[in-house]
MIROFI-53403 format. One record per residue (C-alpha): x, y, z negated; residue in three letters. Coordinates in steps of 0.25 Angstrom, whole numbers, plus 5000, padded with zeros to 4 digits. Layout:
! residues N
XYZALA
...
***
This chain:
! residues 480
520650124732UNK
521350014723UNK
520749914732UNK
521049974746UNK
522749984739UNK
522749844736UNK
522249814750UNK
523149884755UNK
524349844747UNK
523849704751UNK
523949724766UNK
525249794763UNK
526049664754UNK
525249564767UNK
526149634777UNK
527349644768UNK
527249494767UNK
526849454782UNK
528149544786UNK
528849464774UNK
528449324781UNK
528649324796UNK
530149354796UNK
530349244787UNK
529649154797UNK
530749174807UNK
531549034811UNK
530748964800UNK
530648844807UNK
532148824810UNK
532848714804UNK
533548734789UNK
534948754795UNK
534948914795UNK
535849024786UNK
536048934773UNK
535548824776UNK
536248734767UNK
535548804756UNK
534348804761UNK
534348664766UNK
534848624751UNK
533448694744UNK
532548624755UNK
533048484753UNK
532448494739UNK
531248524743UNK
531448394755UNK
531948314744UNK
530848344735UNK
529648314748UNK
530148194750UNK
530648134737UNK
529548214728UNK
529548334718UNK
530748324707UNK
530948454702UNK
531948424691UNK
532748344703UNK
532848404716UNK
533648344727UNK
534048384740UNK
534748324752UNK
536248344749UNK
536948224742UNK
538248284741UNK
539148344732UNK
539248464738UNK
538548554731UNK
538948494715UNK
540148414719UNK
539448294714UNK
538948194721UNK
537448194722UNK
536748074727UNK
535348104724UNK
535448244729UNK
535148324716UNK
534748474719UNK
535048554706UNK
534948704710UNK
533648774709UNK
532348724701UNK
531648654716UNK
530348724711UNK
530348774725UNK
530648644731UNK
529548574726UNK
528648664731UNK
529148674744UNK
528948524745UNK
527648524740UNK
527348604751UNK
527948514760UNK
527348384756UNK
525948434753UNK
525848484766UNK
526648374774UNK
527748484780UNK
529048394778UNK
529448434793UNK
529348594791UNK
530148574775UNK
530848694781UNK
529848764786UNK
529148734772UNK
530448784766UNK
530448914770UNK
529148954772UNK
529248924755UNK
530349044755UNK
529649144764UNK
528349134754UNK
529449164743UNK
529849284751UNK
528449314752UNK
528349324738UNK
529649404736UNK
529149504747UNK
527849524740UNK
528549534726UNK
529449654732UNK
528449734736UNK
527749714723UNK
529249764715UNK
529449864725UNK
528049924725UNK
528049904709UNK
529449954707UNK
529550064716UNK
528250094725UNK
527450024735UNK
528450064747UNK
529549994741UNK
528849884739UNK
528449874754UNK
529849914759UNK
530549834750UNK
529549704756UNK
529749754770UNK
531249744767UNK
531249614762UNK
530249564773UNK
531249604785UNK
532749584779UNK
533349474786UNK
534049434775UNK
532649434767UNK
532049364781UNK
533149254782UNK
533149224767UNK
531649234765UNK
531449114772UNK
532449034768UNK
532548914759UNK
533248934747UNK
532648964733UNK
533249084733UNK
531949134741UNK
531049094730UNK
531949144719UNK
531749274722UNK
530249264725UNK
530249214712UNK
531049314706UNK
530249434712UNK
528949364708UNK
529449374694UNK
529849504695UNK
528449554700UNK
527849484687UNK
528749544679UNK
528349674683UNK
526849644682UNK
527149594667UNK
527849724663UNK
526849804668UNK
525449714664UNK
524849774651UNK
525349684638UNK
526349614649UNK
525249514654UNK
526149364651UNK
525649314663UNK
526549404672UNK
527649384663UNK
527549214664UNK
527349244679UNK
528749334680UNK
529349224671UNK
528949114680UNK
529449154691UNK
530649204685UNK
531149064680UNK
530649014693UNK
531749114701UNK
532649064691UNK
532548924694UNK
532748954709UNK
534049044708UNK
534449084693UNK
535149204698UNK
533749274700UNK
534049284685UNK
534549414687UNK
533149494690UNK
532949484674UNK
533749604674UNK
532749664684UNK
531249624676UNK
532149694663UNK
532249814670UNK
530949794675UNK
530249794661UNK
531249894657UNK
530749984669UNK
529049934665UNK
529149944650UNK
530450034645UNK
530850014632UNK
529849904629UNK
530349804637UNK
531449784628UNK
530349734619UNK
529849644628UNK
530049504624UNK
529649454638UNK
530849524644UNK
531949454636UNK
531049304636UNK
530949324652UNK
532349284656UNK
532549174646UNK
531249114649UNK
531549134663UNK
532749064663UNK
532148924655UNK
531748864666UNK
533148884675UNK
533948834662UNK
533048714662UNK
533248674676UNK
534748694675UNK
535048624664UNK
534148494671UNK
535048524683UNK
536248474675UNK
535748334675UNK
536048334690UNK
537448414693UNK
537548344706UNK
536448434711UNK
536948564704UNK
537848634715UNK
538948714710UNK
538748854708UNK
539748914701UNK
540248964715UNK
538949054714UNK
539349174705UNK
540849214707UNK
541349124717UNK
542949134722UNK
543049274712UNK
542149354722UNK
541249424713UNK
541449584713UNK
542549574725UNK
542549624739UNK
541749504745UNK
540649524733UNK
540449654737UNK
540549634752UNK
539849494754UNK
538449534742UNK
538649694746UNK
539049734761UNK
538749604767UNK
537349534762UNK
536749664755UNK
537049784763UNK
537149694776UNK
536549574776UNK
535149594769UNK
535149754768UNK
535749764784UNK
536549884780UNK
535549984783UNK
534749984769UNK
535849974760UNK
535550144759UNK
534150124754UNK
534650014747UNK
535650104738UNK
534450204738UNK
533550124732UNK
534550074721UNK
534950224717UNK
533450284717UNK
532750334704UNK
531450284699UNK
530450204688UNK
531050084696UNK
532550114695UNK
532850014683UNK
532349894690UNK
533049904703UNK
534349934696UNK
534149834689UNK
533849734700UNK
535149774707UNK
535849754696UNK
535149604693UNK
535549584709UNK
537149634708UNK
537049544695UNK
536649434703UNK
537649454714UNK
538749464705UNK
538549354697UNK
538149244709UNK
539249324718UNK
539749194723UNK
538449144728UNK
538049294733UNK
539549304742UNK
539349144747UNK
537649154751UNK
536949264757UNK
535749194753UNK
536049244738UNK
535649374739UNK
534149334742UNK
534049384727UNK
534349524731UNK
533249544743UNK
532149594734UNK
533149694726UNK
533749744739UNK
532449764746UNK
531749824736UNK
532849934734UNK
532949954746UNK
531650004747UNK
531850084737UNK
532750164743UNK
531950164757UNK
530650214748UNK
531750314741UNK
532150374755UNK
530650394761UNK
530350484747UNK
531550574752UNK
531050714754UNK
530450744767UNK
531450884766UNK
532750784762UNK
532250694775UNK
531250664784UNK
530350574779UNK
530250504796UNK
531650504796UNK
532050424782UNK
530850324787UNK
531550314802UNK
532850294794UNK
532450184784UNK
531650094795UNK
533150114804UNK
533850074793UNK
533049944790UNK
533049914803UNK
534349914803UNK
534649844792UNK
533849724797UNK
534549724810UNK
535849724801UNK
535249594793UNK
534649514804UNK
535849514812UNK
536549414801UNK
535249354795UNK
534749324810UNK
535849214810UNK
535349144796UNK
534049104804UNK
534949024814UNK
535048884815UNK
536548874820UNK
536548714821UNK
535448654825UNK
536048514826UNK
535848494811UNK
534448504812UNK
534448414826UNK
535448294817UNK
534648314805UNK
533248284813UNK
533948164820UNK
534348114805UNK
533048124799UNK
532648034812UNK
533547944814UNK
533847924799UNK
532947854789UNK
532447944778UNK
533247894766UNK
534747924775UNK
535747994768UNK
536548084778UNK
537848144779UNK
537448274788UNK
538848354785UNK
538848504788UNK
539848564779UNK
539148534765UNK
537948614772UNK
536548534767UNK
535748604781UNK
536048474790UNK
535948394780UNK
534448454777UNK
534048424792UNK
534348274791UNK
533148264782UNK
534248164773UNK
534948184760UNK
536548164761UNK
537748254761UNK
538048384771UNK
539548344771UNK
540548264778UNK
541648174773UNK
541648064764UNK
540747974773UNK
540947844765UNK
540847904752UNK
539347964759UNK
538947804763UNK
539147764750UNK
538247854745UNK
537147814754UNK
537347904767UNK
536847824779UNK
537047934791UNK
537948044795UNK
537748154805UNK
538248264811UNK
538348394820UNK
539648394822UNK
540648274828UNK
541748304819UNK
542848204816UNK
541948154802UNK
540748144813UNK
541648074824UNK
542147974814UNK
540647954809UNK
540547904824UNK
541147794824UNK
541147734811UNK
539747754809UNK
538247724819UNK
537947854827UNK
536447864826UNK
536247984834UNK
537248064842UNK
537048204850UNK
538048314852UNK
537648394840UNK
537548284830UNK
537648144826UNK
537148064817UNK
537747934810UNK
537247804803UNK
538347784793UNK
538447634797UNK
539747584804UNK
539747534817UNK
539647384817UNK
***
């Protein structure tokens, strides 16, 4: 019998994750110049950088040599953000297996495996947590959400953060349940812990939620257990190492302080509106699930501690990053597993209504309208974060990395957006002005997708190297 349930179990998790991956395959061969590009654009040029300059992980670079993002200038194009762990892997890939033309390609199909492993992770919290229906509701949810969909597939090390994240949480609940706490599940939950860290220190947050998860497992005990209270700190090492490296290099450390409370906007109408009504009850819930949403948060049970405590880590998180939260939709990727999950819960909690309170058909009929619904909702914002509204950027990038000899340094304005800069293939600065200034810190062309006055001026002052009625591109060498 065991054998013919694990079989089963097995089929069950390969078609969770085959219905996880195809959605995710949608428009994966498009350019880099969809919903966030410039983020996006910004993590992949590390992993460029690092192909074809080689693998240094304590000094990453990337293709901006501005000074935008620190207000300093940055000549060799530091890239302090998150540990390029990732990065490097993503490049091995690339180079071991010759796919420089499909980087992209390469870059995403990195994310949707993260997603793979996040789905396969909340099917085995939800099954542990609650019961085995949860867990497959709670993966179907997050197979099919467009917001899930779009974001699963994206670029940004947001994706692997909370693969990481829910890795460790699956082996911190193997650890609290293993007779005499098997170490290994603990070094395992620890590891990839401090490895979501280094991605995105505000996954920090989820040590609330393995506390109330040892609290749930052990009671009392696990306010004796000394791996609870080591966890975090030793957890955290790793990230306080990195950062204080990073402060060698404070040209490739964007500022951030704008992230956690931004113009006074934390707890106003617009915090409320923009986290609350606009990207949690519309965007990724589509309106319709927010009732088996509150369900789910309300219900009783053995699993009730955790999941108020997650919510309570999520609001955190929300609250202290409020200004990154109101600016970036892309912020709240943190909160897909918590969301789906509970919202199964509360599904699960409505099909165990009484058959005398309710039909059983008609509660079933009602919750498949309802995610229906709710995905119709969703997919008519996020169908337009698969778009590629200006194709010229990718049609003057392609002519640069032709026409240009590898070692060009490019001005490739676009409003401090890095996404056309990316398409050149070139380092150089996404911004107008200052064109002299640019020359004498090595820029050698120009270009452009729209004949402004600065574009108009670059004309005739400079050689015109390729000219088409969507872009143009300039050697910065004056007419004779």
């Amino acid at each position: 019998m065991k054998h013919h349930s694990f079989v089963a179990e097995f089929v069950i998790v390969s078609i969770l994750l085959v219905l996880t991956l195809f959605p995710r395959l949608y428009r994966i061969t498009y350019p880099l110049t969809d919903w966030h590009s410039w983020r996006q654009a910004d993590t992949a040029s590390v992993t460029r950088e690092f192909v074809k300059h080689g693998i240094d992980l304590l000094h990453p670079t990337f293709q901006d040599l501005s000074n935008i993002q620190s207000n300093m200038e940055n000549p060799q194009g530091y890239r302090m953000v998150e540990f390029p762990l990732l990065n490097a892997g993503t490049a091995l890939l690339i180079s071991t297996f010759h796919l420089e033309k499909n980087e992209v390609i390469v870059g995403r199909s990195v994310s949707i495996f993260f997603s793979l492993i996040t789905a396969l992770c909340i099917y085995v919290i939800g099954r542990n947590l609650t019961n085995k229906r949860v867990g497959v509701l709670a993966t179907l949810l997050f197979a099919f959400l467009p917001y899930s969909v779009y974001y699963g597939r994206t670029i940004l090390p947001d994706v692997p953060m909370l693969s990481f994240a829910m890795v460790a949480f699956v082996f911190h609940m193997v650890w609290l349940r293993s007779k005499n706490h098997g170490r290994i599940w603990y070094l395992l939950s620890l590891v990839s812990f401090a490895v979501a860290l280094l991605l995105k220190p505000f996954v920090l947050v989820f040590a609330l939620v393995f506390a109330a998860l040892a609290v749930q497992e052990k009671g009392k005990k696990a306010l004796v257990l000394p791996g609870m209270y080591l966890f975090p700190l030793l957890a955290l090492a790793p990230f306080v190492l990195w950062r204080q490296w990073m402060t060698q290099y404070p040209a490739g450390i964007p500022g951030s302080s704008w992230l956690f409370n931004e113009t006074d906007l934390r707890f106003t109408g617009a915090f409320w509106h923009w986290l609350f009504e606009v990207r949690v009850s519309s965007l990724i819930l589509g309106i319709g699930l927010i009732v088996p949403c509150v369900m789910g948060l309300v219900r009783k049970g053995k699993d009730w501690l955790v999941y108020t405590a997650w919510a309570i880590a999520m609001f955190t998180y929300l609250s202290i990053v409020a200004g990154g939260n109101i600016r970036h939709d892309y912020y709240q990727i943190m909160l897909i597993p918590f969301l789906v999950l509970t919202v199964a819960r509360g599904m699960d909690t409505l099909l165990r209504l009484p058959s005398t309170f309710v039909h059983p058909l008609a509660v079933k009929a009602s919750l498949v309208l309802l995610t229906a619904f709710s995905i119709f909702v969703s997919w008519y914002v996020v169908r337009g974060y698969f778009n590629v509204n200006k194709w010229e950027l990718t049609e003057a990038g392609q002519a640069i990395d032709r026409l240009t000899p590898p070692d060009a340094k490019v001005i490739a304005p676009y409003g401090a957006d890095t996404a056309f800069l990316f398409q050149t293939n070139r380092t150089g600065w996404p911004v107008d002005g200052e064109i002299e200034k640019r020359i004498t810190q090595g820029a050698t062309y120009y270009s452009s997708i729209t004949y402004d006055d600065e574009t108009n001026a670059m004309m005739k002052t400079y050689q015109v190297i390729e000219k088409t009625p969507r872009y143009v591109i300039v050697k910065l060498q004056k007419h004779l």
